[in-house]
C-alpha positions as CSV (number, residue, x, y, z in Angstrom):
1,X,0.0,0.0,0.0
2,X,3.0,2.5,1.0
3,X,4.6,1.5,-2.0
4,X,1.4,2.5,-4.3
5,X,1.2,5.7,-2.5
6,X,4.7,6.3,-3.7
7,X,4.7,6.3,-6.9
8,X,2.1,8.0,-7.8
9,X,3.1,11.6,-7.3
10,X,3.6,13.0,-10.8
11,X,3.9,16.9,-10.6
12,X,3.8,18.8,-14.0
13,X,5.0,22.4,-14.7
14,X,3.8,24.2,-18.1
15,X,4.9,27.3,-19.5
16,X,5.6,28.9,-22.8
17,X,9.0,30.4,-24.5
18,X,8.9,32.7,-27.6
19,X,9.2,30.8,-30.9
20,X,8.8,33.4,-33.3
21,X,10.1,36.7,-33.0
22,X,10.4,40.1,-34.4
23,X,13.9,41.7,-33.8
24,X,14.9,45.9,-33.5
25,X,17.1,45.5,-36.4
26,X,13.6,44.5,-38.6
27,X,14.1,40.8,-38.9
28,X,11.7,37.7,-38.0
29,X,13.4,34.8,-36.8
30,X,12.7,31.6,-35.0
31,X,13.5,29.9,-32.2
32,X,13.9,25.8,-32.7
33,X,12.5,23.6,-29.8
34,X,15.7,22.1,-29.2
35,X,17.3,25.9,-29.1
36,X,15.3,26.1,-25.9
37,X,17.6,24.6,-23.6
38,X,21.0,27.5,-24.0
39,X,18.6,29.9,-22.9
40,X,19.3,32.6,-25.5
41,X,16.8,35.4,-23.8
42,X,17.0,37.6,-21.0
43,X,15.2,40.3,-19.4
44,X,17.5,43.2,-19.7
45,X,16.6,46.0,-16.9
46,X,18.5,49.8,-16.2
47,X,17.3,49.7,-12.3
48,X,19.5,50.0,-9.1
49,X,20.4,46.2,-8.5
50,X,19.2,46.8,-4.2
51,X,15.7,47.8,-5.3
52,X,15.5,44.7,-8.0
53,X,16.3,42.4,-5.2
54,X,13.6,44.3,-2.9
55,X,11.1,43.5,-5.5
56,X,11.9,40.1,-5.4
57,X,11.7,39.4,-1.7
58,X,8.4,41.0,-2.2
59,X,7.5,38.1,-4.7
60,X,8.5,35.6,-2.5
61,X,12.1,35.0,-3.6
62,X,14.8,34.2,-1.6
63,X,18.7,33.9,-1.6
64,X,20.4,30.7,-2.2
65,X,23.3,29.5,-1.0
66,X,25.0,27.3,-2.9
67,X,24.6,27.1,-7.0
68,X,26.8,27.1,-9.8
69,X,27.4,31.1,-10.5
70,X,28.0,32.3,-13.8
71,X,30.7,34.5,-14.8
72,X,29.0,37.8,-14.7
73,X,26.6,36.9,-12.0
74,X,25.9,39.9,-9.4
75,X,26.2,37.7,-6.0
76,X,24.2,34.6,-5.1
77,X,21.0,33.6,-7.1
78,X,17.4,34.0,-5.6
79,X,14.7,30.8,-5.3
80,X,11.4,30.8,-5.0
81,X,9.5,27.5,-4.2
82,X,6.3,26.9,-6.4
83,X,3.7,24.0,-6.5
84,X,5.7,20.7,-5.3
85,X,8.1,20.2,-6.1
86,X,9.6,22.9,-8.5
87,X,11.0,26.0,-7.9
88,X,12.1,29.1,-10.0
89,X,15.6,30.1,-9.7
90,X,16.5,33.4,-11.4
91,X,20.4,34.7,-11.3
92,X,21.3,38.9,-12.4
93,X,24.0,39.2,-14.6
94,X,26.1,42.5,-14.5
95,X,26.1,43.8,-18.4
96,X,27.7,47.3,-19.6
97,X,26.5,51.1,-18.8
98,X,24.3,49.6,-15.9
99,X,22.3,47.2,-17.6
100,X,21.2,43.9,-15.6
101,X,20.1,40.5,-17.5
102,X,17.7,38.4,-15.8
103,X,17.6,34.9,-16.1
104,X,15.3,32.5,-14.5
105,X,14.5,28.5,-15.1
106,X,12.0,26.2,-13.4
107,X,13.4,23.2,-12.0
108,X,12.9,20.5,-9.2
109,X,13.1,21.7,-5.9
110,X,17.1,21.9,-4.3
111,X,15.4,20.4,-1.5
112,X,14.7,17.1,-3.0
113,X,17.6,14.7,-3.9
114,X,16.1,14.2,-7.5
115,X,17.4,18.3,-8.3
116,X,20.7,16.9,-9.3
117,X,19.5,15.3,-12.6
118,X,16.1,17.1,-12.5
119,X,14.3,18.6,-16.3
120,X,14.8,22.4,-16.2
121,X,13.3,24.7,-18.7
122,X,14.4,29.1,-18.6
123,X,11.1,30.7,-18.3
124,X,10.6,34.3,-19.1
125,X,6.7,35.0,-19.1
126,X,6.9,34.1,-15.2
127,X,9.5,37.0,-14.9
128,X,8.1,39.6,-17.3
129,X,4.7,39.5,-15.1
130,X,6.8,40.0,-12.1
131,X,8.5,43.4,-13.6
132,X,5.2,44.9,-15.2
133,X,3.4,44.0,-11.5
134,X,6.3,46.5,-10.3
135,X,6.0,48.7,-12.6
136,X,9.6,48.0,-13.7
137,X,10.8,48.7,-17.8
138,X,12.5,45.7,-19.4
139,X,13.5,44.6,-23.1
140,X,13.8,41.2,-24.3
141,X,17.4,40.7,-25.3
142,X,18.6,37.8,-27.5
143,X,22.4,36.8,-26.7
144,X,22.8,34.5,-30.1
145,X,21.4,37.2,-32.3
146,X,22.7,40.1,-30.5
147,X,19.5,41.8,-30.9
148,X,16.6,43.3,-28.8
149,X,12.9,41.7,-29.2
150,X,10.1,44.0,-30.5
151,X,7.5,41.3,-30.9
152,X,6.9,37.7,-30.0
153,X,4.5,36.0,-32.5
154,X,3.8,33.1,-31.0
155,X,5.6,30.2,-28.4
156,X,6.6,27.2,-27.6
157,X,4.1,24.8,-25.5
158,X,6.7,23.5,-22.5
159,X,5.8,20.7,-20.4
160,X,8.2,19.9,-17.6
161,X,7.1,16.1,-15.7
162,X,8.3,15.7,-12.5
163,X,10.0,12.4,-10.5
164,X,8.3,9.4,-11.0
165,X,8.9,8.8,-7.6
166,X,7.9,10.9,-4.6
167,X,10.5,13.9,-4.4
168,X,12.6,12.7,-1.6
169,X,14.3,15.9,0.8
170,X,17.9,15.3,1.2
171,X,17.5,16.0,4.6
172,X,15.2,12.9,5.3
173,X,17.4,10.6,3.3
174,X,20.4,11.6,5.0
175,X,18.8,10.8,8.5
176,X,17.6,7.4,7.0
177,X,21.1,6.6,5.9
178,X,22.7,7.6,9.1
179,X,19.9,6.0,11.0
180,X,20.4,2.5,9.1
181,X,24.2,3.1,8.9
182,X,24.4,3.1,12.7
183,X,21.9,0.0,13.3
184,X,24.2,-2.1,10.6
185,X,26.9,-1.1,12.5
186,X,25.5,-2.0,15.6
187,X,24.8,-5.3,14.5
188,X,28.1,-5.7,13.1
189,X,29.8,-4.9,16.4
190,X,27.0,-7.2,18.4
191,X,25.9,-4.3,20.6
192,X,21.9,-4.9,19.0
């Protein structure tokens, strides 16, 4: 029964990522599915970087502590849990007179052992609404074209499944491997 119970919890996570887009330069060009995954778009701001991070403890994001920063990555990289068990992570990346890129991507939770090789997927919608809420002025930048967005025709339809099995916390796994750890080695040494 336990084991049914288990293995049941499927989480899904859907959102969208420009496929067709109209550049500053006066061009149309398109975004392959497979493209998806190096992230080529960013949410460029001109804001102080102190009230940026204000507005996103005010949406619920937090700092994290350990991730894998990017070269021009301004300090750690914020989290913010969504429905079990994903979460948004979003870095800002320094750029020239001012500027700050945001990134952002949906993965599975840094809470639950199945983050290491979790699906991830950047998101950008998620963000925009986050900006316009605060009243905050943003352009869509393309890094491989080198080229602001005007327009987005239409997107991409992502679908992100979760674990197959129950996210497990780290946390409870490590205190079920120390817990059997010392009752093997008890038995090993006679004592139980």
């Amino acid at each position: 029964m336990f084991l049914v119970i288990f293995l049941i919890t499927v989480s899904e996570f859907l959102t969208r990522y420009p496929r067709r887009i109209d550049l500053l330069k006066g061009l149309s060009e398109f975004i392959r599915h497979e493209e998806i995954e190096f992230d080529q778009l960013s949410l460029i701001v001109k804001i102080k970087k102190e009230e940026l991070i204000r507005t996103l403890f005010a949406e619920g994001f937090k700092k994290v502590k350990l991730e894998n920063k990017k070269p021009t990555q301004i300090g750690n990289g914020f989290s913010k849990q969504l429905k079990h068990p994903w979460e948004m992570h979003l870095r800002l990346l320094s750029l020239q007179q001012g500027l700050i890129a945001i990134k952002a991507e949906v993965e599975i939770s840094r809470r639950y052992i199945q983050h290491i090789g979790s699906v991830r997927a950047p998101v950008l919608y998620e963000i925009e609404s986050i900006l316009k809420k605060h009243r905050i002025e943003y352009n869509i930048w393309n890094e491989k074209l080198r080229d602001y967005i005007t327009h987005i025709v239409d997107n991409h339809q992502i679908k992100l499944k979760g674990p197959r099995l129950h996210a497990m916390p780290w946390k409870l796994m490590i205190f079920t491997s120390a817990s059997l750890l010392i009752l093997y080695g008890l038995k090993f040494l006679k004592i139980f």
